[in-house]
C-alpha positions as CSV (number, residue, x, y, z in Angstrom):
1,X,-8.7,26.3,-12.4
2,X,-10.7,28.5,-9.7
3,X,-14.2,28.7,-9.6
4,X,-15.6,32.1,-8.3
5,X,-19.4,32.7,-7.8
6,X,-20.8,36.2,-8.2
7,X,-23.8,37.5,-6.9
8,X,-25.9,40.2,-8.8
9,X,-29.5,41.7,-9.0
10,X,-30.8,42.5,-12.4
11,X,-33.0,45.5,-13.4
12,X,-36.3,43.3,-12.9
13,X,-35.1,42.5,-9.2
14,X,-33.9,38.7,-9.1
15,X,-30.9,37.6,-8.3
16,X,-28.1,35.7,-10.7
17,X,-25.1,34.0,-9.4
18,X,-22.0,33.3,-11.5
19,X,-20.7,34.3,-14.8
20,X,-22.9,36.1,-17.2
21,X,-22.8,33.6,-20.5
22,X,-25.7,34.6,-22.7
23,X,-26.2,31.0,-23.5
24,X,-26.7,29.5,-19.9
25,X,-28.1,25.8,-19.8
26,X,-31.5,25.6,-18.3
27,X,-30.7,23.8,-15.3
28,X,-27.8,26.2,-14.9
29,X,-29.8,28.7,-15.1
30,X,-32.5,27.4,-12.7
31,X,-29.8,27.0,-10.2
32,X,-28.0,30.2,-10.6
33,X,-31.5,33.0,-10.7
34,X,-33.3,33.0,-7.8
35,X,-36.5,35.5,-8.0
36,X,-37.2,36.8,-4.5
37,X,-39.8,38.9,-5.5
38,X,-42.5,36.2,-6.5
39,X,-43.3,34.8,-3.3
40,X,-44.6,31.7,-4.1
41,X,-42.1,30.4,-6.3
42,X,-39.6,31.2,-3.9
43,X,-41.2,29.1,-1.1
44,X,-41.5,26.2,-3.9
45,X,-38.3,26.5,-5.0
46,X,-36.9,26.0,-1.1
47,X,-39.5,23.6,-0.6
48,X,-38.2,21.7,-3.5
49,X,-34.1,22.2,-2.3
50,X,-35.3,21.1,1.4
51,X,-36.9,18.2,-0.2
52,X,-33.7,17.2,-2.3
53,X,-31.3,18.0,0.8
54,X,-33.6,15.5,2.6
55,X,-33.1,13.0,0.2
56,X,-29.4,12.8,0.1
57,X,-28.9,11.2,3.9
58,X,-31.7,8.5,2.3
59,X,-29.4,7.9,-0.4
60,X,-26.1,7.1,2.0
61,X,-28.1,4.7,3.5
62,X,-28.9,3.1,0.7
63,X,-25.3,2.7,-0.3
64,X,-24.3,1.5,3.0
65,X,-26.8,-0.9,2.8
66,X,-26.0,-2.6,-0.4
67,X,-23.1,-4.7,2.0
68,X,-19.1,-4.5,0.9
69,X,-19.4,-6.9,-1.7
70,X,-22.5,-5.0,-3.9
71,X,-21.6,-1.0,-2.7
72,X,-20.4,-0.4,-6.3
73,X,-23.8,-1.3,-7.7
74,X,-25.2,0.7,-4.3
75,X,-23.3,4.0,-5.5
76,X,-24.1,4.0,-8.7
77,X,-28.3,3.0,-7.9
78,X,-28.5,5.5,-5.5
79,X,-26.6,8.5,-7.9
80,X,-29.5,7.7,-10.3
81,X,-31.8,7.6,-8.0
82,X,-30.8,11.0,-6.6
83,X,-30.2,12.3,-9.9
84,X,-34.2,11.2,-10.8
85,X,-35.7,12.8,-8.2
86,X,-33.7,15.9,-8.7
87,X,-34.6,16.2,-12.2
88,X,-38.2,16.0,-11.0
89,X,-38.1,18.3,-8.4
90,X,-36.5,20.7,-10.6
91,X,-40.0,20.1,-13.3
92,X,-42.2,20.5,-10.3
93,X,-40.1,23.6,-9.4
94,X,-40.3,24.9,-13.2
95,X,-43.7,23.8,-14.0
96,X,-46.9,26.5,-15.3
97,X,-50.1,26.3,-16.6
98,X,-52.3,23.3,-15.8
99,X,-52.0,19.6,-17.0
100,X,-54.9,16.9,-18.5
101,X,-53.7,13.2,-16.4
102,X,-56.3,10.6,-17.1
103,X,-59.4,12.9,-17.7
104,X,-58.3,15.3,-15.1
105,X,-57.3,18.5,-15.6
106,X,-54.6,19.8,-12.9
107,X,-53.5,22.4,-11.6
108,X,-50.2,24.3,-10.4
109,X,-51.7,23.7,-7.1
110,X,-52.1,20.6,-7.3
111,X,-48.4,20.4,-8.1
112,X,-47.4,22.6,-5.2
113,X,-48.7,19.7,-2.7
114,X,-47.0,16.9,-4.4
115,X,-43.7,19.0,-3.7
116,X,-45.0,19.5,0.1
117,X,-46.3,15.5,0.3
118,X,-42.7,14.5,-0.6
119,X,-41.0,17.2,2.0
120,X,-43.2,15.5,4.3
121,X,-42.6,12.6,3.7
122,X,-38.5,12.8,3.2
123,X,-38.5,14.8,6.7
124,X,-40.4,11.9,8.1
125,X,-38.1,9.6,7.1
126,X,-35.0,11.3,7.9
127,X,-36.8,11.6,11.3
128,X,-37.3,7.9,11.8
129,X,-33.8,7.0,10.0
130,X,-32.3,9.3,13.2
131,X,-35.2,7.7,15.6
132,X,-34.2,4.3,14.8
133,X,-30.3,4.9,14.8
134,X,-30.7,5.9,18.8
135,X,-32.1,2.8,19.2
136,X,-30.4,-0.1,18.0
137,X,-33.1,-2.4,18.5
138,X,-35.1,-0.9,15.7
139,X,-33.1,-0.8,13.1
140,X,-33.8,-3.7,10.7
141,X,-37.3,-3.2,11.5
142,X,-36.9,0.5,10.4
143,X,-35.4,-0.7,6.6
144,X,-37.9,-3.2,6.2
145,X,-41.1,-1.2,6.5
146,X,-40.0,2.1,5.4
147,X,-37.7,1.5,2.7
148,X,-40.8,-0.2,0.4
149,X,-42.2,3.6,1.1
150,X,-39.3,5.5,0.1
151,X,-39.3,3.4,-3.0
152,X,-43.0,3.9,-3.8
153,X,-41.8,7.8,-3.2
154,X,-39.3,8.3,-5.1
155,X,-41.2,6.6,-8.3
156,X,-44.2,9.1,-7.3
157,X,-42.0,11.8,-7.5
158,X,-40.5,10.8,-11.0
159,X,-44.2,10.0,-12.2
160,X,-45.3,13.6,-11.1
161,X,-42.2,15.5,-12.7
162,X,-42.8,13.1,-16.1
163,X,-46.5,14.6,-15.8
164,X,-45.0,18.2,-15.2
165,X,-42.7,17.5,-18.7
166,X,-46.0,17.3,-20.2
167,X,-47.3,20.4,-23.1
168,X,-49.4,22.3,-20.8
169,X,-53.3,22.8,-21.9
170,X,-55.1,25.7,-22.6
171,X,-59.1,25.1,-22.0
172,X,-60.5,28.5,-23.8
């Protein structure tokens, strides 16, 4: 079976990709219609992809890290694990309207720097992953402070997409 992968503007100027099925999944279609004309959403949306691309060489490591005997159990933690945060990027990515978290009413913006906090904070990691592979000397030292972060990441990240799941408010 081929796979072929169309690309087509619509009448209200966003782009679709693939075959037109009138009853597209939602994460098919979140991958597949890109709207270039709404400026923000389109620097969240690659802010979100840069974010996910960034976590992917933190997941390898994690597998190779798991030792020969354990990489089965390494493969499949680190698939969830990727799969979570890229469900949770994709509800940052999708969210509107504004949120009540513990008294607090928040906002898309508020949203919009979680998703630059974890691009940050994945790109600093890949940084220091590539940092610490130059220098040999490093390494264990490199896994044993940063990977407690990464951890305490990623569950931030699945907290704040959980939050973004949530019915949004209306205060008027």
């Amino acid at each position: 079976m081929v796979f072929s992968l169309s690309l087509r503007q619509t009448s209200n100027g966003t782009i679709e990709a693939g075959p037109s099925f009138s009853t597209l999944s939602a994460f098919r279609e979140y991958i597949t219609t890109w709207d270039f004309s709404d400026r923000p959403a389109l620097i969240r949306r690659l802010a979100c992809t840069l974010a996910f691309a960034l976590h992917i060489p933190l997941n390898i490591l994690s597998i190779l890290s798991w030792g020969f005997l354990f990489m089965f159990m390494g493969i499949v933690l680190s698939l969830a694990n990727l799969a979570c945060v890229g469900a949770a990027l994709w509800k940052l990515d999708v969210m509107s309207g504004e949120r009540q978290f513990y008294g607090r009413s928040l906002k898309r913006s508020h949203f919009d720097y979680v998703i630059l906090a974890l691009v940050g904070i994945y790109g600093g990691a890949c940084t220091m992953l590539l940092m610490a592979k130059l220098h040999s000397g490093i390494w264990m030292g490199f896994l044993r402070a940063v990977w407690p972060c990464l951890i305490a990441t990623d569950l931030f990240c699945f907290i704040a997409g959980w939050v973004a799941t949530w019915r949004g408010i209306s205060l008027g």
